[in-house]
C-alpha positions in Angstrom: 19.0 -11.2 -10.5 20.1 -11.0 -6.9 17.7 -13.0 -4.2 18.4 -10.3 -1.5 18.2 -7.4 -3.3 14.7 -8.3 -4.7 13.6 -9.2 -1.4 14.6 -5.7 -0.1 13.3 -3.5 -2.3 10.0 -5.1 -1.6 10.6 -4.8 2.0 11.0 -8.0 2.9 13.5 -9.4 5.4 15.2 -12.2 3.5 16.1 -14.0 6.4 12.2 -14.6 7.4 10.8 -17.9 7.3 8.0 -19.4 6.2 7.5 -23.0 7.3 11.1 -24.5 7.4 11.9 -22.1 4.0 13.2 -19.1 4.5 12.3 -16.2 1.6 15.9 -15.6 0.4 16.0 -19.9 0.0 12.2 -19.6 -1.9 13.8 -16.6 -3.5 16.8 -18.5 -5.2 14.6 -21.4 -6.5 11.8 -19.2 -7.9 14.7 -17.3 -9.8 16.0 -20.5 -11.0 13.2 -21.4 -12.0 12.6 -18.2 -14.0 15.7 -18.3 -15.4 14.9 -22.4 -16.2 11.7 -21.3 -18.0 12.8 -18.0 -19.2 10.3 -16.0 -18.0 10.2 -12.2 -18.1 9.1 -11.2 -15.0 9.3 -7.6 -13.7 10.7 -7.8 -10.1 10.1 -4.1 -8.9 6.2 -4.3 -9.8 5.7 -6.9 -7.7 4.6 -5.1 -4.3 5.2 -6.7 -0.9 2.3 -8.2 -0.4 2.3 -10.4 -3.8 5.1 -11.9 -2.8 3.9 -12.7 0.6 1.2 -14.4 -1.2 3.7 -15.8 -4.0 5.3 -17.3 -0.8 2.3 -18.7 1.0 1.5 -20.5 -2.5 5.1 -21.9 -2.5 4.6 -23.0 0.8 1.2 -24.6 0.0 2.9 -26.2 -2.9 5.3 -28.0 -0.7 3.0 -29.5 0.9 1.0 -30.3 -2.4 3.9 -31.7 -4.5 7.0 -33.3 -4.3 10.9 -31.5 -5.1 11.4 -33.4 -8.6 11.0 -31.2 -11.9 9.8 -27.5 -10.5 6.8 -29.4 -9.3 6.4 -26.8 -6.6 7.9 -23.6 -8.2 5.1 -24.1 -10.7 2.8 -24.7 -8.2 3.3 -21.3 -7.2 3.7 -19.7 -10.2 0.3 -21.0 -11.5 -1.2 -20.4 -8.5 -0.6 -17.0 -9.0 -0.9 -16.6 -13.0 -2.9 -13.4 -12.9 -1.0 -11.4 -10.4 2.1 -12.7 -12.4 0.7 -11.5 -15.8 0.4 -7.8 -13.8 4.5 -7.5 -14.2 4.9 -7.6 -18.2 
C-alpha cells in the first residue's frame, strides 16, 4: 500500500492539508493502522469524497483524543464504520 498512490487515484492532491496534517501524513497513519489492525479495506472503492470525509473525522479526532494507542485513527475509522463496511 503506497500513501500517494491511493491518494491519486482518488484524486486527491497528497500534499493538501487539513489542519496542520497533510493527507499523504493522515494517509501513512491510517495505513499503519490498517496494517496494525489487519483490516481488509478496498482502497479503489473508496470515492473522493469518503475520504474527504475519512479526513475531516481524523481531523475531528485530533482534536477529540490524544496520539497514544490509535486513539485517533480509530476515531476515524469508527466514525466512519458504515462507509467503511461499503469496501469489502
Amino acid at each position: 500500500m503506497n500513501a500517494t498512490k491511493i491518494l491519486k487515484s482518488a484524486g486527491l492532491r497528497p500534499s493538501d492539508s487539513m489542519f496542520s496534517v497533510n493527507n499523504e501524513d493522515m494517509m501513512e497513519r491510517l495505513l499503519e493502522f490498517i496494517r496494525k489492525w489487519d483490516m481488509s479495506i478496498q482502497f479503489r472503492k473508496i470515492s473522493k469524497e469518503d475520504w474527504e470525509i475519512l479526513f475531516f473525522s481524523y481531523t475531528d479526532s485530533i482534536i477529540d483524543y490524544h496520539l497514544e494507542n490509535n486513539h485517533q485513527e480509530r476515531g476515524a475509522f469508527l466514525s466512519n464504520e458504515n462507509m467503511l463496511k461499503n469496501t469489502d
